[in-house]
C-alpha positions as CSV (number, residue, x, y, z in Angstrom):
1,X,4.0,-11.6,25.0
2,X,3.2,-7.9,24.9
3,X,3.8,-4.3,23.3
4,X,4.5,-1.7,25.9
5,X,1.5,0.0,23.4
6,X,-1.0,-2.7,23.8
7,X,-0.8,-4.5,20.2
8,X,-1.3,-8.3,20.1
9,X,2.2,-10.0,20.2
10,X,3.1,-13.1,18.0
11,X,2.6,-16.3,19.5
12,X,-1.2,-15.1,21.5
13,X,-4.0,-17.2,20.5
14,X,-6.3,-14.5,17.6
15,X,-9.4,-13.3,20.0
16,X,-12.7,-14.2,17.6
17,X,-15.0,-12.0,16.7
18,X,-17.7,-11.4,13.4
19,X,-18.7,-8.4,12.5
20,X,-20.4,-6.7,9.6
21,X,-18.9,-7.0,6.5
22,X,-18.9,-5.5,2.7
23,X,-19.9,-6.3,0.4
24,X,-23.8,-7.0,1.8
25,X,-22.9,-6.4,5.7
26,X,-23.0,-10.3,6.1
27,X,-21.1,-11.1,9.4
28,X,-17.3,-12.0,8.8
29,X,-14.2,-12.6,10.9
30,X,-10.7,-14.9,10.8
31,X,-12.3,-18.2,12.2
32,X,-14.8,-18.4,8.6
33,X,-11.1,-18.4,6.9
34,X,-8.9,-21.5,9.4
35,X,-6.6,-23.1,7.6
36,X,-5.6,-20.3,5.5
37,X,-3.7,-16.7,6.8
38,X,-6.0,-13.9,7.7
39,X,-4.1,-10.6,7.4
40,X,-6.1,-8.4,9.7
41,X,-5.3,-4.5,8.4
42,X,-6.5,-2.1,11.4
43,X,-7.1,1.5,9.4
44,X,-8.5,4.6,11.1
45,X,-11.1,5.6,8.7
46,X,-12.3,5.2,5.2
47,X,-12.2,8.6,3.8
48,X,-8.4,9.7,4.8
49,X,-5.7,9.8,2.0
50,X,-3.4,7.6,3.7
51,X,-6.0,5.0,4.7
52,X,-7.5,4.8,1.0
53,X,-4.3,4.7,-0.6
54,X,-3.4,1.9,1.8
55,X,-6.5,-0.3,1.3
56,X,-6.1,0.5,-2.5
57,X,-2.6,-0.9,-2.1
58,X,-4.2,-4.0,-0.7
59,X,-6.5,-4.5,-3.9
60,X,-3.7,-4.3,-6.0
61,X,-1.9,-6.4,-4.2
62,X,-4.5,-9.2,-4.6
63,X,-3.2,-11.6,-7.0
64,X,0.0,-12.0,-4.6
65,X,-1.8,-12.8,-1.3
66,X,-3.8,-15.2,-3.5
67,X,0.5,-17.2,-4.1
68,X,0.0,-17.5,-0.3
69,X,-3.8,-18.2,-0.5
70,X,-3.9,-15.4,2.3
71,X,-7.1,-13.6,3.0
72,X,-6.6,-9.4,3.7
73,X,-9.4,-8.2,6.1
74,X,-9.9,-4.7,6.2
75,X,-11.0,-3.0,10.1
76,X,-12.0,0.2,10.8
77,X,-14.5,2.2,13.2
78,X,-16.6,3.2,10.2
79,X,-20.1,1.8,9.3
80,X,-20.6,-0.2,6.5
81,X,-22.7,2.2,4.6
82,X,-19.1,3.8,5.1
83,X,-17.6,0.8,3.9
84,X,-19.6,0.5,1.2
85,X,-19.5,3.7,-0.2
86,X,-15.6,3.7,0.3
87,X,-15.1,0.2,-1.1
88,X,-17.1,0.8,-4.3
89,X,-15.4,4.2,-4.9
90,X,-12.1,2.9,-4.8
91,X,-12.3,-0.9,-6.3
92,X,-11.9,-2.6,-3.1
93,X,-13.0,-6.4,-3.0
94,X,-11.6,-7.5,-0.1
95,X,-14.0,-7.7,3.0
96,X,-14.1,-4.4,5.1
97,X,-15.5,-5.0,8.3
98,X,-17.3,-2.6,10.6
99,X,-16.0,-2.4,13.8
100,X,-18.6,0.3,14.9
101,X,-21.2,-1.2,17.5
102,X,-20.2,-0.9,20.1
103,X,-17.0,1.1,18.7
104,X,-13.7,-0.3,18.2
105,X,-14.9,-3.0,20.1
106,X,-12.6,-5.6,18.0
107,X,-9.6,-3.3,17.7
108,X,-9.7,-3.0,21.3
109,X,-9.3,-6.5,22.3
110,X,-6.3,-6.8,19.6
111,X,-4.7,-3.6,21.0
112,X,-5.2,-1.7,18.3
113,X,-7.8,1.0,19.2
114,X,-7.0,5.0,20.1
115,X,-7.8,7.6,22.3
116,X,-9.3,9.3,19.2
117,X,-11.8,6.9,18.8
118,X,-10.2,5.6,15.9
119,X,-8.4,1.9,15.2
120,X,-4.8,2.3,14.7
121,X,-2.8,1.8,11.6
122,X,-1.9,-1.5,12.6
123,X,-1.2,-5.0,10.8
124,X,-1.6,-8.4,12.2
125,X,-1.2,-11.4,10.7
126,X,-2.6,-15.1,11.6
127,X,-1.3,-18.2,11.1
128,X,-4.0,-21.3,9.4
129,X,-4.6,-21.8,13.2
130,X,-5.3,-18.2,14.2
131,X,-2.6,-17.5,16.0
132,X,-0.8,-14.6,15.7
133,X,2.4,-14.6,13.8
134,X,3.5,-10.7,12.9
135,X,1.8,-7.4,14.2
136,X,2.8,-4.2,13.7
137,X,1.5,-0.7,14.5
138,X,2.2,2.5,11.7
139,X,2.3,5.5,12.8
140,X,-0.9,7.0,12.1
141,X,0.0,9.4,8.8
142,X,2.5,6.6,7.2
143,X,1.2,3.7,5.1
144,X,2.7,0.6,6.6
145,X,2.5,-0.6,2.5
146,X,2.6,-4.8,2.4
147,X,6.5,-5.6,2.5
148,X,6.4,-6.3,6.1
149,X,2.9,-8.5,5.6
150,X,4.6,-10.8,2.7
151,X,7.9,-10.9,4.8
152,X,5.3,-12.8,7.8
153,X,3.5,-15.0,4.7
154,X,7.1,-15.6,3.4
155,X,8.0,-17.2,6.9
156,X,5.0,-18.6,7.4
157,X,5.2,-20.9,4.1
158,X,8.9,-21.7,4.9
159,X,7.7,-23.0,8.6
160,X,5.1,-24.9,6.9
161,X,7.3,-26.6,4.5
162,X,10.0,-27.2,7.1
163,X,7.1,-29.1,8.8
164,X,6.0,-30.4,6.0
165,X,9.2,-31.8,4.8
């Protein structure tokens, strides 16, 4: 399945990857987090108003992607000196990775890299498997917010329990 714009469709296998992560630049990526939902967040760049409000949104948003024991992963083209500096100025605890060597090498491969040189605002969000279950792409200057995220998480519980049951 496939966007006429390139983003990774539900149902495709996730394409694994590490890369450098906050808090210490350890290496990080969905497979470390199997059998749990990885909500990969695409984001341009740290220091833009609509990016840190929508990062910041994540944070606060942490104790309800804990209900669906859902891990938020934060990429962007920046480093993770970047990342740091970004992270620590606006409370963020959530992983931010650094897609930056060779750049937008992971946004790339999920469809989610510009001709800016810059990932896209896009969401994507795995199943406990790592496949792909929602994506979505925001235009660059709106924040995409997290109704869309919990709507996925919301389906993907009900699937589970329907299995389950």
């Amino acid at each position: 399945m496939s966007d006429p714009n390139g983003l990774i469709q539900p149902g495709r296998p996730a394409p694994g990857f590490t890369l450098p992560a906050t808090p210490d630049g350890g290496l990080v990526g969905p497979e470390q987090f199997r059998g749990r939902p990885v909500v990969l967040a695409f984001y341009p760049a740290d220091w833009s108003p609509v990016c840190g409000d929508q990062m910041s949104l994540y944070q606060s948003a942490a104790p309800v992607f804990a209900q669906y024991k859902a891990v938020v992963l934060g990429v962007s083209v920046d480093s993770i000196w970047s990342h740091r500096a970004f992270a620590e100025s606006r409370g963020i605890e959530f992983p931010l990775l650094a897609d930056f060597e060779p750049k937008g090498a992971v946004a790339r491969r999920y469809g989610a890299y510009n001709a800016q040189g810059e990932a896209d605002r896009a969401l994507v969000v795995l199943d406990p498997t790592g496949k792909v279950t929602w994506s979505y792409r925001s235009p660059p200057d709106v924040n995409p917010g997290a109704d869309g995220i919990f709507d996925a998480l919301d389906q993907l519980a009900a699937d589970r329990k329907v299995m389950a049951g």
